[in-house]
Every structure is written in structure tokens, then in C-alpha cells.
C-alpha positions as CSV (number, residue, x, y, z in Angstrom):
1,X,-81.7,-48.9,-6.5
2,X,-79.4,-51.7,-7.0
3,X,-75.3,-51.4,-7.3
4,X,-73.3,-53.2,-9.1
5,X,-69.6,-53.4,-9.3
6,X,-67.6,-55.0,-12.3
7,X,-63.9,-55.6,-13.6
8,X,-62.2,-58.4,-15.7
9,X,-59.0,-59.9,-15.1
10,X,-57.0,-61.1,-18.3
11,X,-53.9,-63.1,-18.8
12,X,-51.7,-62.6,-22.1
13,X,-50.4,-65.9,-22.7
14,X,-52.5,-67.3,-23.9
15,X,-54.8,-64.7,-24.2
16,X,-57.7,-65.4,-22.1
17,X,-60.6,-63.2,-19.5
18,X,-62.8,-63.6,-17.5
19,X,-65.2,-61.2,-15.4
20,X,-67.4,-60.6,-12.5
21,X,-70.2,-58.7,-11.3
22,X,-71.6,-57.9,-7.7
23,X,-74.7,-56.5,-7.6
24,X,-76.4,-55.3,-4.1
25,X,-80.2,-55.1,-4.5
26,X,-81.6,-53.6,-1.1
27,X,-80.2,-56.8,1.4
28,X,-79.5,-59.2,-1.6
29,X,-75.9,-59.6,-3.0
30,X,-75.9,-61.4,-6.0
31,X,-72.3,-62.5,-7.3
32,X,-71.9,-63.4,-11.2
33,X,-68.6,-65.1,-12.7
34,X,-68.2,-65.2,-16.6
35,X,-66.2,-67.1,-18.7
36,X,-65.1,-64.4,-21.5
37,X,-62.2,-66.4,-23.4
38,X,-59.9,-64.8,-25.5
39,X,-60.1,-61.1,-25.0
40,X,-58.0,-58.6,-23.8
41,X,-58.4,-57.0,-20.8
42,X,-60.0,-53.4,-22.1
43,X,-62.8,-55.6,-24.2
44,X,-63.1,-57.8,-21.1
45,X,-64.2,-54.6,-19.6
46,X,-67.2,-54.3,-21.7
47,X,-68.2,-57.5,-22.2
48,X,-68.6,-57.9,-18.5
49,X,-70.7,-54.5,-18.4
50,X,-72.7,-56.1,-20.8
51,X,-73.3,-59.0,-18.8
52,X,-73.8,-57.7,-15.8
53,X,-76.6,-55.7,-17.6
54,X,-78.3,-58.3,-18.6
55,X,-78.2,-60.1,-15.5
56,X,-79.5,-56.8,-13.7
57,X,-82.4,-57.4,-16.2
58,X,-83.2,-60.9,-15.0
59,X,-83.6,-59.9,-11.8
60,X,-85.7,-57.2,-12.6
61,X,-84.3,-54.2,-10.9
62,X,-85.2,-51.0,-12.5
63,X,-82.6,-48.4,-11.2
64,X,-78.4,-49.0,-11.0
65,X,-75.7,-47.2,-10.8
66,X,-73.0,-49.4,-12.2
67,X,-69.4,-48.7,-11.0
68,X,-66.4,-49.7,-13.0
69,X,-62.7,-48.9,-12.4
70,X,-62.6,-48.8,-16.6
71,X,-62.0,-45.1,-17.5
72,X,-62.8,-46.0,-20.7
73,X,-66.1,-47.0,-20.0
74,X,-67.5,-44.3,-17.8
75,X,-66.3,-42.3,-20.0
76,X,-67.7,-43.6,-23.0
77,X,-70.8,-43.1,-21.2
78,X,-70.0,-39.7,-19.7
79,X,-69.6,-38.5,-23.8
80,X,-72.3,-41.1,-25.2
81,X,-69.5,-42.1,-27.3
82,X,-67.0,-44.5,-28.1
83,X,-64.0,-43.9,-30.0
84,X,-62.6,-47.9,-30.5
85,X,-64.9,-49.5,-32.6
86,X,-63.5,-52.3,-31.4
87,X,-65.9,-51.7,-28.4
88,X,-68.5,-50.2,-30.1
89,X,-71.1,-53.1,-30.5
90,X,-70.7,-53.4,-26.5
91,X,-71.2,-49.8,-26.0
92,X,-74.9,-50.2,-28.4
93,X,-75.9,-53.0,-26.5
94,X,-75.7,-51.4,-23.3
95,X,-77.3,-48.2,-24.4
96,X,-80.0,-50.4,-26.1
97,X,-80.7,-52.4,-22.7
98,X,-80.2,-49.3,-20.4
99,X,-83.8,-48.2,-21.4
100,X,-85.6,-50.7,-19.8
101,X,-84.2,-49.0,-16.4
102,X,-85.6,-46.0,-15.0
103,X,-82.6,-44.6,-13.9
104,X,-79.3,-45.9,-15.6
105,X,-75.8,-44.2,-14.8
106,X,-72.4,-45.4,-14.9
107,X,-69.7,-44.2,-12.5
108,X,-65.7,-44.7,-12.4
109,X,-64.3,-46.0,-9.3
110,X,-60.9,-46.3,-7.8
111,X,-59.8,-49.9,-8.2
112,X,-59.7,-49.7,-4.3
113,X,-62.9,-49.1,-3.8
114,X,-64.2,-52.4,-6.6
115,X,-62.6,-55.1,-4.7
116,X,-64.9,-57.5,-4.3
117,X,-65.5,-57.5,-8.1
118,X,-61.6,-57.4,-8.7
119,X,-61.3,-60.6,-6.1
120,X,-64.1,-62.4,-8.0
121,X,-62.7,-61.6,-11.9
122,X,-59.3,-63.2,-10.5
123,X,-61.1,-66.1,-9.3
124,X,-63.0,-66.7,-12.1
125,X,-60.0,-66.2,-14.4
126,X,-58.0,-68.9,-11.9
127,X,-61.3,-71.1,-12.3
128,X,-61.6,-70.8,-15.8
129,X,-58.0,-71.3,-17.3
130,X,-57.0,-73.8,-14.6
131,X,-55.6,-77.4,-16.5
């Protein structure tokens, strides 16, 4: 069973995010950066879920538990529903692609605990914004 950690970091002015996943497969750590543009940091959120998702797909693991220190997200997925629209095409997707996984949960997690994703959002943000 793999884990994987997400968050997004987003700036206001201009508007701009950009996200990071960590996933730990057995002894592999695999560390993603995306470039999200101009979002704001709640749909940051869920377009790096998405991502991370699909990335989980590539390397075909079958089982994660993805942590997130989003309360919206978990618990969109705690309910099986999401309120924003706004975030509801992210919320399909990710319902849509979680059944090619045998197991599938998503789980909030203190911000201290998703560090290393926190660390890697900044840097991407830093990365991708930087003149």
C-alpha cells in the first residue's frame, strides 16, 4: 500500500499555485512538483489530489491512502460530496479514477505531520513564479 502526502501553496498577487505530491511505495519515494497557475489555494488543493492520483496510476500501485491537511477534501470524501461546485469536476475525477484501486481512502492530516509535501508545494511555487 502506497502513501501519499499532498498540499499546494498559493500566492495572491498575482494569483498563482503550485502543488506537490510524495508518494512512499514500499522503499520507493517518489516526489512530484506541479505547476497549477492561477488558482487559489482551496482549488490548488484538488487539483493536486487530482494529480497525484493520476501519477499514483502511472506507477501502477493499487492501494493508497492519501493524506491531505485540506479539511475540505477529506471531507468531501468522508460525505461523498461536495458542496462548491467550484470543486466539483475535481471531486468526479477523483471518484472516477479511484476505482482502478483496490483500496482508495483519503485521510486529513495535521499540517505538521505533511511536511515534506508542504516543503515541496513552496518550492515548486518559489520555482515556478520566480522572474
Amino acid at each position: 500500500m502506497a502513501l501519499i502526502y499532498i498540499d499546494a501553496a498559493a500566492r495572491q498577487n498575482p494569483v498563482y499555485a503550485a502543488g506537490a505530491a510524495v508518494i512512499n511505495d514500499e522503499n520507493i519515494r517518489h516526489e512530484f512538483k506541479f505547476d497549477l497557475g492561477a488558482l487559489d489555494n482551496h482549488e490548488a488543493e484538488w487539483a493536486v489530489l487530482d494529480k497525484a492520483v493520476d501519477e499514483a496510476i502511472t506507477l501502477n500501485i493499487t492501494s493508497v491512502i492519501i493524506h491531505t491537511d485540506s479539511k475540505i477534501i477529506s471531507d468531501s470524501f468522508d460525505r461523498y460530496f461536495v458542496k462548491n461546485k467550484k470543486f466539483q469536476r475535481y471531486f468526479n475525477s477523483v471518484r472516477k479514477k479511484s476505482a482502478q484501486f483496490d483500496l482508495f481512502l483519503v485521510s486529513h492530516t495535521p499540517r505538521n505531520r505533511n511536511k515534506s509535501a508542504d516543503h515541496l508545494a513552496k518550492e515548486a511555487l518559489y520555482k515556478f513564479t520566480k522572474d
